[in-house]
Backbone of each chain as ProteinMPNN parsed JSONL, in Angstrom:
{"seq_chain_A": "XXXXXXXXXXXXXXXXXXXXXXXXXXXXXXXXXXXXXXXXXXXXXXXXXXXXXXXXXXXXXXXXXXXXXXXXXXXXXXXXXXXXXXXX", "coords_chain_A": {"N_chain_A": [[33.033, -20.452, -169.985], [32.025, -22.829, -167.641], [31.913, -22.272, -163.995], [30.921, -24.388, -161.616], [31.451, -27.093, -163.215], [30.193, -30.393, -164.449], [30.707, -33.209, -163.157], [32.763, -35.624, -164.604], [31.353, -38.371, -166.826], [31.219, -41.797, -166.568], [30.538, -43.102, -169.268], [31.723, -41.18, -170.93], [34.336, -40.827, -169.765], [35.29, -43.472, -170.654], [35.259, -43.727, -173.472], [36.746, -41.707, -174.045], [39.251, -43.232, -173.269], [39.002, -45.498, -175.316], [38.975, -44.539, -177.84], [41.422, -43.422, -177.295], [43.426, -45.686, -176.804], [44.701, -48.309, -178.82], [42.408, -51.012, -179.87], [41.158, -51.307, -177.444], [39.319, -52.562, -174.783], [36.666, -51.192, -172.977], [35.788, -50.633, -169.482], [33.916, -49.313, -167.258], [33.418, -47.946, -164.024], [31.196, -45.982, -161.223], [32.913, -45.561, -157.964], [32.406, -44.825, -155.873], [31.036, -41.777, -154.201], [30.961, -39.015, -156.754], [33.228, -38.561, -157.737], [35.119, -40.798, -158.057], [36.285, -43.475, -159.629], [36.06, -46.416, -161.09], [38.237, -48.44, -163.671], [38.525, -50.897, -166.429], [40.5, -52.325, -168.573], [41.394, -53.727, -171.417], [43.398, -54.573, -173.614], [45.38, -55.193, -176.514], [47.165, -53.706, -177.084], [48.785, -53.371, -174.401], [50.718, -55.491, -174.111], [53.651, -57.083, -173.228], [54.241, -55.008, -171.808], [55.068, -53.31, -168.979], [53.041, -52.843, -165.666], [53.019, -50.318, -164.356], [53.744, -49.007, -166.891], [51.547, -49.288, -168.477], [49.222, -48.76, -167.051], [50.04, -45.559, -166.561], [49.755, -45.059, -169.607], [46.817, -44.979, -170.143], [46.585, -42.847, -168.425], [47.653, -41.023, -169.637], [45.727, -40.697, -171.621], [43.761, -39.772, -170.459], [44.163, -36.949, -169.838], [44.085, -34.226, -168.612], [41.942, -34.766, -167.188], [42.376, -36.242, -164.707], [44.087, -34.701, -163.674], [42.05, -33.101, -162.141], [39.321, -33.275, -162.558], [38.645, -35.944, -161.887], [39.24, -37.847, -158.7], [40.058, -40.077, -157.79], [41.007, -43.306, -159.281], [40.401, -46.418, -159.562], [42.645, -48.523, -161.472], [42.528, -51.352, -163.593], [44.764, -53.033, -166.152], [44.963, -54.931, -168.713], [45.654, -57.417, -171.523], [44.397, -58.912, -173.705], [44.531, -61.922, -173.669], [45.093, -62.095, -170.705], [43.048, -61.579, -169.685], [41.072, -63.55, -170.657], [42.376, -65.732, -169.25], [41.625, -65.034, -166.597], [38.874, -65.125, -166.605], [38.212, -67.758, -167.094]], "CA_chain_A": [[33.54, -21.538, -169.128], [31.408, -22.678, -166.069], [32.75, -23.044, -162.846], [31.317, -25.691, -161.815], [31.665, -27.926, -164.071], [29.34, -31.6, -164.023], [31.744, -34.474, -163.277], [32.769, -36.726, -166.111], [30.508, -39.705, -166.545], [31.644, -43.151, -167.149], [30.573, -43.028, -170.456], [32.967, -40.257, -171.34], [35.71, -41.566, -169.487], [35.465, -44.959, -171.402], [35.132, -43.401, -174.79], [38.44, -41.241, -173.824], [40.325, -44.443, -173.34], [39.002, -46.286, -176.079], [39.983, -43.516, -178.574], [43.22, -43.518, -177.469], [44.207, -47.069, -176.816], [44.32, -49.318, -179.716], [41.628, -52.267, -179.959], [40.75, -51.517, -176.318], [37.806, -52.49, -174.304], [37.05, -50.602, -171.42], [34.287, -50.896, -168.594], [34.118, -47.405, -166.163], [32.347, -47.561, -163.26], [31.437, -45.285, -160.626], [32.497, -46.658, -156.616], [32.091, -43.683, -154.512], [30.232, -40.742, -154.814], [31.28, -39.009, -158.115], [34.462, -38.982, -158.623], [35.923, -41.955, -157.239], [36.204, -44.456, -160.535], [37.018, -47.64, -161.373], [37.979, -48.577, -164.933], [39.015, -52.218, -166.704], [40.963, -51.809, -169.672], [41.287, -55.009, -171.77], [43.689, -54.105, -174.879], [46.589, -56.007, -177.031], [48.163, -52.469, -177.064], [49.016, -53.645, -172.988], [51.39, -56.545, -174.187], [55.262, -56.854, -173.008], [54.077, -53.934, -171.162], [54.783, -53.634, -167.319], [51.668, -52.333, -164.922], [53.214, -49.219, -164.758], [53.663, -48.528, -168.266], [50.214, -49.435, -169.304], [48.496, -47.09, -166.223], [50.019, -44.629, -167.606], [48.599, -44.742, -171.438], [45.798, -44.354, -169.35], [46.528, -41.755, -167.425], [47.823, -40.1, -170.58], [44.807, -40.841, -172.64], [42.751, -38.934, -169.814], [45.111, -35.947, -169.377], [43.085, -33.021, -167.698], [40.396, -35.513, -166.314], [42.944, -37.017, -163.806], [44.255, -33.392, -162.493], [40.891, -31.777, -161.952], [38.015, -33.885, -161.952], [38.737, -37.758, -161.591], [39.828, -38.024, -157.493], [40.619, -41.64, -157.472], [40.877, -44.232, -160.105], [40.993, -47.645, -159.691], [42.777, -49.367, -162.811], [42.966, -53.259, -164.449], [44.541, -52.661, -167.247], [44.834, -56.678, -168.926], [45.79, -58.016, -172.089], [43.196, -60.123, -173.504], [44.983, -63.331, -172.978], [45.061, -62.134, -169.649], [41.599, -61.238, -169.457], [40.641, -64.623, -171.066], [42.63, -66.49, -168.496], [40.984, -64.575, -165.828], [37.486, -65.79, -166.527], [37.743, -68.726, -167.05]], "C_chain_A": [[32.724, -21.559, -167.84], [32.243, -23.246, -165.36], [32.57, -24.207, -162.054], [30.852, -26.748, -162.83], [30.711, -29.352, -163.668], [30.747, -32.59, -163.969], [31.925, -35.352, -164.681], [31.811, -37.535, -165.914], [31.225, -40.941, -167.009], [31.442, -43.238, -168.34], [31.541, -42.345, -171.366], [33.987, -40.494, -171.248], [35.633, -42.985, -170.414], [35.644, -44.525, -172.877], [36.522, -42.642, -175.104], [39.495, -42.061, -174.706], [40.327, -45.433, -174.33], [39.331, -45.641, -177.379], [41.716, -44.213, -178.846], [44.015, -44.169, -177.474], [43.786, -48.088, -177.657], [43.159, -50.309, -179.364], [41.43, -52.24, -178.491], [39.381, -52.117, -175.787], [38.075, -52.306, -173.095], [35.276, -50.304, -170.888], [34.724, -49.471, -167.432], [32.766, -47.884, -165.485], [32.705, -46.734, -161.499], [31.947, -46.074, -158.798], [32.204, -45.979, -155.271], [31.702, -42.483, -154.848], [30.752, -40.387, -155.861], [32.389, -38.466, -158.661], [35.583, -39.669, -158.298], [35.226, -43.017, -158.631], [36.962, -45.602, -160.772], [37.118, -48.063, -162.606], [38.992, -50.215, -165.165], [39.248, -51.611, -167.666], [41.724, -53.045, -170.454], [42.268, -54.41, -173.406], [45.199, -55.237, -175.415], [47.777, -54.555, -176.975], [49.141, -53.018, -175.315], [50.28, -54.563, -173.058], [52.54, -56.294, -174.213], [55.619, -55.619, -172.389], [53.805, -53.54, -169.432], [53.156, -52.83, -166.763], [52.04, -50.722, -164.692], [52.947, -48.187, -165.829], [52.193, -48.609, -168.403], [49.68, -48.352, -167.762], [49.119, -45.791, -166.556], [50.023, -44.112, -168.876], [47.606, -44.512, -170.31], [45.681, -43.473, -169.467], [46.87, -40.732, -168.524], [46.797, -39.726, -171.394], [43.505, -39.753, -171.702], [43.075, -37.76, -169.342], [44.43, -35.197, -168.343], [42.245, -33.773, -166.745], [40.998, -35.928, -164.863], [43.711, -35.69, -163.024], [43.165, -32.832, -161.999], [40.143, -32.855, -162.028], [37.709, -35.103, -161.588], [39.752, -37.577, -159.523], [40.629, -39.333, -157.68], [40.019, -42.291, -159.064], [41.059, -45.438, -160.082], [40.95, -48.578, -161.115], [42.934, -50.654, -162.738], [43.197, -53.136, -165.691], [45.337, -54.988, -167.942], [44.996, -57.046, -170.522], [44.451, -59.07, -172.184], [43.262, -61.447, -173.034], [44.905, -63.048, -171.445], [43.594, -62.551, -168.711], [40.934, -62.835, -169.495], [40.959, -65.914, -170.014], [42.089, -66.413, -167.147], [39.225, -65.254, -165.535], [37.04, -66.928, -166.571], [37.174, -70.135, -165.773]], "O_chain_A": [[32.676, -20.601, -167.069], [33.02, -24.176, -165.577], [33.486, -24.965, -161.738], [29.663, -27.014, -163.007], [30.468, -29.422, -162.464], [31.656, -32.541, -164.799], [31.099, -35.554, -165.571], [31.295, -37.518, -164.797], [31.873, -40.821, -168.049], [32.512, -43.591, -168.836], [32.057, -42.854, -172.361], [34.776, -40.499, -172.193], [36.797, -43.121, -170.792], [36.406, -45.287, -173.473], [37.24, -42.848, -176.083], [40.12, -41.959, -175.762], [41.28, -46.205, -174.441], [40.07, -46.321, -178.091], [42.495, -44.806, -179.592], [45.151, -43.913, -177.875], [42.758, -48.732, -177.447], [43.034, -50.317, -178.139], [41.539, -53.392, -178.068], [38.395, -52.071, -176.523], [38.943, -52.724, -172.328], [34.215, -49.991, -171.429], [35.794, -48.978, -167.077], [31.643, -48.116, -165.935], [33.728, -46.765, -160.816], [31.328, -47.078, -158.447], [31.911, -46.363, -154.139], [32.085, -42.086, -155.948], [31.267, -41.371, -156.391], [32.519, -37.999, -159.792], [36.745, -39.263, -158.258], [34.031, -43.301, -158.705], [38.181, -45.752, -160.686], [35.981, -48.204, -163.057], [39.866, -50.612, -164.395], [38.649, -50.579, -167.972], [42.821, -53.31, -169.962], [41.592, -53.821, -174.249], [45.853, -55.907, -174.615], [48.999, -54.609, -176.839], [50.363, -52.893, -175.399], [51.003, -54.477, -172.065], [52.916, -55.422, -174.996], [56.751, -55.139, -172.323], [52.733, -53.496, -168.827], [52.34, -52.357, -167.554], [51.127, -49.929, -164.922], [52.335, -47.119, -165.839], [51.715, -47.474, -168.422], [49.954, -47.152, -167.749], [48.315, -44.911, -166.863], [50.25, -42.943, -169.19], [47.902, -43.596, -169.543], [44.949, -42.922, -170.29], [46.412, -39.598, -168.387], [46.793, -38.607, -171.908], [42.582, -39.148, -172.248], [42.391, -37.338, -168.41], [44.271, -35.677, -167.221], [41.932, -33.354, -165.63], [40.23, -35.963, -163.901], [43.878, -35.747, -161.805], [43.404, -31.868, -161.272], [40.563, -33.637, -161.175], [36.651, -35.389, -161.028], [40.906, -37.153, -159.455], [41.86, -39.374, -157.682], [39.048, -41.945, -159.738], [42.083, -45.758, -160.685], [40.002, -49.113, -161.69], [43.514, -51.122, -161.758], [42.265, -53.097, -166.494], [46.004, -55.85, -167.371], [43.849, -56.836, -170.917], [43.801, -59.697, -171.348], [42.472, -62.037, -172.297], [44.563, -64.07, -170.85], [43.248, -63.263, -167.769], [40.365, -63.29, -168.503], [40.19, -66.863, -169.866], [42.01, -67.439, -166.471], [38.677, -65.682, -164.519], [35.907, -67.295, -166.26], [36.634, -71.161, -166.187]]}, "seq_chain_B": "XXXXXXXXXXXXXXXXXXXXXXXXXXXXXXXXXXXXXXXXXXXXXXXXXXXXXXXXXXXXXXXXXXXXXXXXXXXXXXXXXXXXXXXXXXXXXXXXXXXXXXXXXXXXXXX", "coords_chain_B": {"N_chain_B": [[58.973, -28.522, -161.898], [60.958, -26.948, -158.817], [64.531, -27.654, -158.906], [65.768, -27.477, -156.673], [63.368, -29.414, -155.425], [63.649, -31.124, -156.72], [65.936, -32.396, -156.542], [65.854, -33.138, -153.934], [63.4, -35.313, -153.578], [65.226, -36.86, -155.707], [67.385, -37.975, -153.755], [66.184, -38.909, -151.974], [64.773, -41.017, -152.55], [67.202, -42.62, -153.742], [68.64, -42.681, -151.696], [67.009, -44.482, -149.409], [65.917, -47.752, -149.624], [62.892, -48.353, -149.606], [60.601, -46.56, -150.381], [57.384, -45.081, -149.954], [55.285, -42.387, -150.938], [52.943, -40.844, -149.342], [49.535, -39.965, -148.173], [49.393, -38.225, -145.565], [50.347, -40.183, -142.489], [52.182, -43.618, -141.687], [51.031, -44.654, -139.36], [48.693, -42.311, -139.085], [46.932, -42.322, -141.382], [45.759, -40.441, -143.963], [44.202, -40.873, -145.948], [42.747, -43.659, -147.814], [43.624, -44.878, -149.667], [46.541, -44.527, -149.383], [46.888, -45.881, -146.65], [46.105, -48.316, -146.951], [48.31, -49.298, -148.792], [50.58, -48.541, -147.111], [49.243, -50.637, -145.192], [50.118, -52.644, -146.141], [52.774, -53.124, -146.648], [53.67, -53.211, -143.834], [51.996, -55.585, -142.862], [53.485, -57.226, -144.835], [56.276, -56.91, -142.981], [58.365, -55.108, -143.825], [60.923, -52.973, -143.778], [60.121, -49.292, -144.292], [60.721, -46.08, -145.671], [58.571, -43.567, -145.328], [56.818, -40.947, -146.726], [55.496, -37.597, -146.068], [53.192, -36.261, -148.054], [51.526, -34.419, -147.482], [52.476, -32.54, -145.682], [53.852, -30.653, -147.815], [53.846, -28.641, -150.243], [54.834, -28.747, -152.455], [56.234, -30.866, -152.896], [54.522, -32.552, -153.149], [53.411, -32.134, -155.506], [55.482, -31.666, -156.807], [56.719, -34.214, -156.643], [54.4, -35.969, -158.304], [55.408, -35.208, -161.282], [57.83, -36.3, -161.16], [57.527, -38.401, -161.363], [56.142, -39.352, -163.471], [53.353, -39.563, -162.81], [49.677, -39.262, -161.869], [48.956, -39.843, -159.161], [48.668, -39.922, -155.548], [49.264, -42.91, -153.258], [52.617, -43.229, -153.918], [55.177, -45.982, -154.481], [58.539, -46.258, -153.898], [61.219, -48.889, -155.202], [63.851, -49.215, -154.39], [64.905, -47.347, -155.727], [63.092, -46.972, -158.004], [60.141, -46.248, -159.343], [57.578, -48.018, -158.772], [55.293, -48.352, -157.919], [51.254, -47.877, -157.921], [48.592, -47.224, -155.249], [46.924, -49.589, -156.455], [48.527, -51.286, -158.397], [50.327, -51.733, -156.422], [48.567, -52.983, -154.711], [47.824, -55.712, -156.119], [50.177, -56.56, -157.282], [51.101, -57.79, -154.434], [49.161, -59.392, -154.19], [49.602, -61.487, -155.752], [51.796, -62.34, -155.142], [53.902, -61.09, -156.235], [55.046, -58.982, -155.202], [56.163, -59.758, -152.904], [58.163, -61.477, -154.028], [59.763, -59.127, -155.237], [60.6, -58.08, -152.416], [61.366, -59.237, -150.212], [64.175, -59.813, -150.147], [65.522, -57.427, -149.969], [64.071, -57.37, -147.302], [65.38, -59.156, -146.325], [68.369, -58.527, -146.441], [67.695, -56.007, -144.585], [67.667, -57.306, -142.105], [70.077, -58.452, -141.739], [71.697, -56.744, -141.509]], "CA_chain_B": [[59.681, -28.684, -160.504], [62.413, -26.691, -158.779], [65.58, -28.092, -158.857], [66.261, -27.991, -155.317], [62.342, -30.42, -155.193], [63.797, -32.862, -157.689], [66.875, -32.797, -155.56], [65.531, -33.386, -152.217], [63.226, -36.204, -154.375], [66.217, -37.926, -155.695], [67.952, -37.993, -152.651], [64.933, -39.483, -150.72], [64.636, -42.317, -153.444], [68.276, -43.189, -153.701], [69.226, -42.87, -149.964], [66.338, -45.408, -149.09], [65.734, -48.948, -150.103], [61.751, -48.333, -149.766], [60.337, -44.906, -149.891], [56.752, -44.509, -149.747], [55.255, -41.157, -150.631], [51.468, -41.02, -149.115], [48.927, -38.816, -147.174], [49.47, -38.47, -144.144], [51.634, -41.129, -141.6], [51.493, -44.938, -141.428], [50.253, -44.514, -138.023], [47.64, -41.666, -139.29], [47.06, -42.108, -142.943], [44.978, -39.268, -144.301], [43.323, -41.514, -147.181], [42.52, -45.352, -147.821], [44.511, -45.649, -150.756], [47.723, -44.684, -148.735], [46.464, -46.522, -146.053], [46.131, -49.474, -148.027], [49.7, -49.337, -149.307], [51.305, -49.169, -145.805], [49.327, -51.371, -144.865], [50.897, -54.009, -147.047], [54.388, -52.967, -146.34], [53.993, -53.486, -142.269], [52.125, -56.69, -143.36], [55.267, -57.905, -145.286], [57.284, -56.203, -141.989], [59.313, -54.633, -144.333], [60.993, -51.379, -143.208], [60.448, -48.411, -145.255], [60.517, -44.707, -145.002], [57.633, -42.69, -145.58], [56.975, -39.054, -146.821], [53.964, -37.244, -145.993], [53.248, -35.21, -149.042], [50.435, -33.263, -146.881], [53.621, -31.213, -145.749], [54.688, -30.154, -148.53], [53.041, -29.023, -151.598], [55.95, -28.703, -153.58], [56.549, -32.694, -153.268], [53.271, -33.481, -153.525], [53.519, -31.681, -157.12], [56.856, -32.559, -157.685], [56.856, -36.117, -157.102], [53.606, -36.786, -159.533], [55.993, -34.912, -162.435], [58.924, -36.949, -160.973], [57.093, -40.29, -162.111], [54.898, -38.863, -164.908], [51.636, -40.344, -162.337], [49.137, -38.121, -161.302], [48.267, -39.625, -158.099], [49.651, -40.474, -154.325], [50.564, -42.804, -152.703], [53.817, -43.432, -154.571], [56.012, -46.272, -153.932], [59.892, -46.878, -155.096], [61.763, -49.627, -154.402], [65.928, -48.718, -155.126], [64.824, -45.824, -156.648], [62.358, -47.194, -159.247], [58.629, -45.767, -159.003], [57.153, -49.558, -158.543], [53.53, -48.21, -158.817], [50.616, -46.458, -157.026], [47.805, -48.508, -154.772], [45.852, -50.524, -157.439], [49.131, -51.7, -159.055], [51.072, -52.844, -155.144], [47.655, -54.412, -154.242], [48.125, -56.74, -157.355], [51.315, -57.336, -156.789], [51.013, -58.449, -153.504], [48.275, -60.624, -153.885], [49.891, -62.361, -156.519], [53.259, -63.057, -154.737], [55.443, -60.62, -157.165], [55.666, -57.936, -153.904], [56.75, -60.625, -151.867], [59.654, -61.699, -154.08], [60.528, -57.996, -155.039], [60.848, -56.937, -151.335], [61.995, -60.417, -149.631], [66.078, -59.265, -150.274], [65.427, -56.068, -148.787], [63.908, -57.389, -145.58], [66.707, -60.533, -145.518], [69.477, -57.241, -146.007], [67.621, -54.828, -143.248], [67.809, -58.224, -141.117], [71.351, -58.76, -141.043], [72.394, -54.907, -141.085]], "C_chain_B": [[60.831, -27.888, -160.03], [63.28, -27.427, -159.023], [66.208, -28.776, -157.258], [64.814, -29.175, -154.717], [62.958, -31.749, -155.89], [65.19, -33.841, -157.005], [66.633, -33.874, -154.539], [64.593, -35.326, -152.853], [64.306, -37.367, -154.694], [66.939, -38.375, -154.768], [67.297, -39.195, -151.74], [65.352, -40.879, -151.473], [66.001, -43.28, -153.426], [68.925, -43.76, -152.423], [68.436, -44.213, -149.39], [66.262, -46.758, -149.386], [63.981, -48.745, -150.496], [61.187, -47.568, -149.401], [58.702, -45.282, -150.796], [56.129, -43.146, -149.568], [53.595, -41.141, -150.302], [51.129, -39.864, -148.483], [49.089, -39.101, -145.908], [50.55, -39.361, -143.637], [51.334, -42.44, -141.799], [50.834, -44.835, -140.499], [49.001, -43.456, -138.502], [47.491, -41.749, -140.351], [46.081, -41.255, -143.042], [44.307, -39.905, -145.485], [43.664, -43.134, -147.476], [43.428, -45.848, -148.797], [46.023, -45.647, -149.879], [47.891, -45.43, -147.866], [46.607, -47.99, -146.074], [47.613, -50.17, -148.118], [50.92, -49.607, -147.671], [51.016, -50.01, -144.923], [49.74, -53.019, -145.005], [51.809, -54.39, -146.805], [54.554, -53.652, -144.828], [53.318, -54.902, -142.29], [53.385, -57.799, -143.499], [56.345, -57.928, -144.011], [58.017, -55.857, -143.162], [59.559, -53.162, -144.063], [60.864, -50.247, -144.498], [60.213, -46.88, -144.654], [59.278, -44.211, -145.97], [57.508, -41.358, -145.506], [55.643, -38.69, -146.664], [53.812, -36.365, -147.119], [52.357, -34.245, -148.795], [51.229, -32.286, -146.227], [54.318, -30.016, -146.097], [53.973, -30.131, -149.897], [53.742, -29.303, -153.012], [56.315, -30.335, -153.779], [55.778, -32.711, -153.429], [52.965, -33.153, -155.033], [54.303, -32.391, -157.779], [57.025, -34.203, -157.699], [55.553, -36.818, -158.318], [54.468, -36.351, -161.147], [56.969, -35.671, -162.279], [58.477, -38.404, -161.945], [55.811, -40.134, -163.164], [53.845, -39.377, -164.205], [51.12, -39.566, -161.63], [48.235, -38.036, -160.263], [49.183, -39.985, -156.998], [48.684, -41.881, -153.587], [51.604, -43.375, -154.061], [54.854, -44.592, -154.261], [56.89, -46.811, -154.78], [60.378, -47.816, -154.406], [63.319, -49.527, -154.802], [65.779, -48.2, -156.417], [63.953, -46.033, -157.775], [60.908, -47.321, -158.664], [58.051, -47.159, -159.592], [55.524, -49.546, -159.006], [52.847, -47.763, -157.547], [49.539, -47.57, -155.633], [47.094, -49.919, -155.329], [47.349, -51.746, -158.081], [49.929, -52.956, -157.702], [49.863, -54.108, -154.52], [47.862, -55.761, -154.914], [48.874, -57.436, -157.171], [51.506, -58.256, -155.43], [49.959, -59.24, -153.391], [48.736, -61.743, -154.974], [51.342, -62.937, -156.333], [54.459, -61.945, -155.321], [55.906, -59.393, -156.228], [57.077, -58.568, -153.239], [58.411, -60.869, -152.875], [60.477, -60.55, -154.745], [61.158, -57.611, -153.577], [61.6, -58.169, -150.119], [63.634, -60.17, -149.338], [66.527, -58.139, -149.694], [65.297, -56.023, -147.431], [64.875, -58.408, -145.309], [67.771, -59.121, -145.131], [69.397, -56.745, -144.821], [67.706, -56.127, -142.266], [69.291, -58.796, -140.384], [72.035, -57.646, -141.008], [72.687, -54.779, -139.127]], "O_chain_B": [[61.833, -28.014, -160.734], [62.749, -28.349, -159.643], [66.738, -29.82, -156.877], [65.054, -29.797, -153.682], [62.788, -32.947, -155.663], [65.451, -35.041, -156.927], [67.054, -35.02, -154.388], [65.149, -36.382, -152.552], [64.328, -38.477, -154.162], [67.246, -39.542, -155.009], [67.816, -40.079, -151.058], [66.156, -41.68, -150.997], [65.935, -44.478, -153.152], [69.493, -44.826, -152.184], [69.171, -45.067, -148.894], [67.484, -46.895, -149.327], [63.695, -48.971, -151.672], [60.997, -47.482, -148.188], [58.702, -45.658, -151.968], [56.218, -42.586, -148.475], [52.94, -41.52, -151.273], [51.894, -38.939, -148.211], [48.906, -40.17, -145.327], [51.625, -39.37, -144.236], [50.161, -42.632, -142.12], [49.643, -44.943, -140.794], [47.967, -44.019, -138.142], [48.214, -40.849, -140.778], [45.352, -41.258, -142.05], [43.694, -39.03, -146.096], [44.776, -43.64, -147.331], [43.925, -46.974, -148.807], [46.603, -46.722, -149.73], [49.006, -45.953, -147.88], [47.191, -48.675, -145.235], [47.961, -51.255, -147.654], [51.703, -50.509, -147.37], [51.783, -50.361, -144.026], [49.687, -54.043, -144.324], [52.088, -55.581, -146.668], [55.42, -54.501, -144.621], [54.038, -55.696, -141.684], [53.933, -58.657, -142.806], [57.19, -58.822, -143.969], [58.42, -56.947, -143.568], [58.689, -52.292, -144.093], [61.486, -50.408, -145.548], [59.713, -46.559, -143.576], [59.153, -44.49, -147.162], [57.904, -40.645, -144.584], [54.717, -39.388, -147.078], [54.625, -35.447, -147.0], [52.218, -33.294, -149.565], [50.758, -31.152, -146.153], [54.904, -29.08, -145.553], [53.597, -31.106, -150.548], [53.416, -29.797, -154.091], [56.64, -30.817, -154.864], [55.819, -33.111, -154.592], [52.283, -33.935, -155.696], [54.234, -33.215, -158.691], [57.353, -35.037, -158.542], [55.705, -37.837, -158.992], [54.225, -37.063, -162.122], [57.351, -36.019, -163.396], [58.997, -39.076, -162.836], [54.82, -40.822, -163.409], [53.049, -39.835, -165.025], [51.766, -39.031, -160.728], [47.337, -37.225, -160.037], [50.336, -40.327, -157.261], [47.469, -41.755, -153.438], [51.122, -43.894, -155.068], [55.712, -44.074, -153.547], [56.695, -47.46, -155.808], [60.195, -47.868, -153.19], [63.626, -50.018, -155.888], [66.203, -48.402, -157.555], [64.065, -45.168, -158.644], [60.517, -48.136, -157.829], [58.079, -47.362, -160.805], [54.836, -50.173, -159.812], [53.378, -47.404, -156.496], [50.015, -48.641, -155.255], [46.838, -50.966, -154.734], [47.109, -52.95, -158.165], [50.088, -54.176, -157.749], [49.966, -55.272, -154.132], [48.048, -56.792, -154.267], [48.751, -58.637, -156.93], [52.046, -59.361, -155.486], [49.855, -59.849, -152.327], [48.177, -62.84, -154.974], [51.926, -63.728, -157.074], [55.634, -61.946, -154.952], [56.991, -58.848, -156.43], [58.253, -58.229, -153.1], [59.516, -60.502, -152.475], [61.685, -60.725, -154.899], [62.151, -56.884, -153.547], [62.348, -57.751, -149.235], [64.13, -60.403, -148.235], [67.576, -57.902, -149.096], [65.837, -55.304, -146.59], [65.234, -58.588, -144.145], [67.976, -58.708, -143.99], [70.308, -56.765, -143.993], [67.912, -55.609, -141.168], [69.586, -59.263, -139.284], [73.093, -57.646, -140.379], [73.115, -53.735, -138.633]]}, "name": "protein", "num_of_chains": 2, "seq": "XXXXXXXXXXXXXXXXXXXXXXXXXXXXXXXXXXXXXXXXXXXXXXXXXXXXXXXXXXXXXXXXXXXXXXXXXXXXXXXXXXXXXXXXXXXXXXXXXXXXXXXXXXXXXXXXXXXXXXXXXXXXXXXXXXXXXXXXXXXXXXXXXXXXXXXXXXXXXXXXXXXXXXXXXXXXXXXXXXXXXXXXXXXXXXXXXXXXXXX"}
């Protein structure tokens, strides 16, 4: 086990969350030095599901990462219809 | 969590109308996200109490197991963990703060 450890990378973290949350799509990026993240999380799993509830699938789907090496996270977690209404 | 943390916890939440758990003070916040969050609330004017969880490590533990979320700041509104910074920003830019917390500040107005 090394001590210190390299930070997660966005890549990792996204692959986490897309694992673990049905039909997700998820964008990770970094916004302050390295471990200050921001992640979008675009899934039908999200639906009839308050903002609460769905940040934490998240937060569940990244267990360890979010005590110990993730500082900050900023989530969007969105329904595609949401998403879809969003861009347009 | 002890018992006597989940206590003191429930207590806080129930006794209050709008409990805020962050770093540091409104007046000193100790991090942007907490920061953030009270600054929304005094925005709104809506009164709420605030906990410093840089006090106390035992809340600052116990309240992320209290609301299964594993970050601060924390805010409830009659006792229901409402959501963290990313979630109240939202809300309040989209109006659904405003007509959660509107009944609270008419109440603390005619108290």
């Amino acid at each position: 086990m090394n001590e210190t450890s390299l930070p997660p990378d966005c890549d990792t973290l996204a692959e986490i969350v897309r694992r673990a949350i049905s039909g997700s799509e998820v964008e990770v990026g970094l916004f302050s030095g390295h471990d200050h993240f921001e992640m979008r999380v675009v899934s039908t799993a999200f639906a009839g599901k308050n903002r609460v509830t769905r940040h934490q699938m998240v937060y569940q789907a990244l267990g360890d990462y979010m005590r110990t090496e993730i500082h900050a996270l900023a989530l969007k977690t969105l329904t595609p219809e949401e998403a879809g209404v969003n861009d347009e | 969590m002890s018992d006597s943390i989940k206590q003191q916890i429930e207590q806080l939440v129930k006794v209050h109308d709008v409990v805020l758990f962050m770093k540091g003070t409104p007046e000193f916040p100790q991090c942007g996200f907490s920061q953030r969050v009270a600054g929304i609330l005094n925005s709104m004017q809506v009164p709420f109490t605030a906990v410093n969880v840089l006090l106390d490590n035992a809340v600052r533990e116990g309240i992320k197991e209290y609301a299964n979320w594993p970050t601060i700041p924390q805010l409830y509104v009659k006792g229901e963990f409402t959501g963290g910074c990313d979630i109240i920003s939202e809300m309040h830019e989209d109006g659904e703060l405003e007509t959660l917390l509107a009944p609270i500040r008419m109440q603390s107005e005619d108290a």
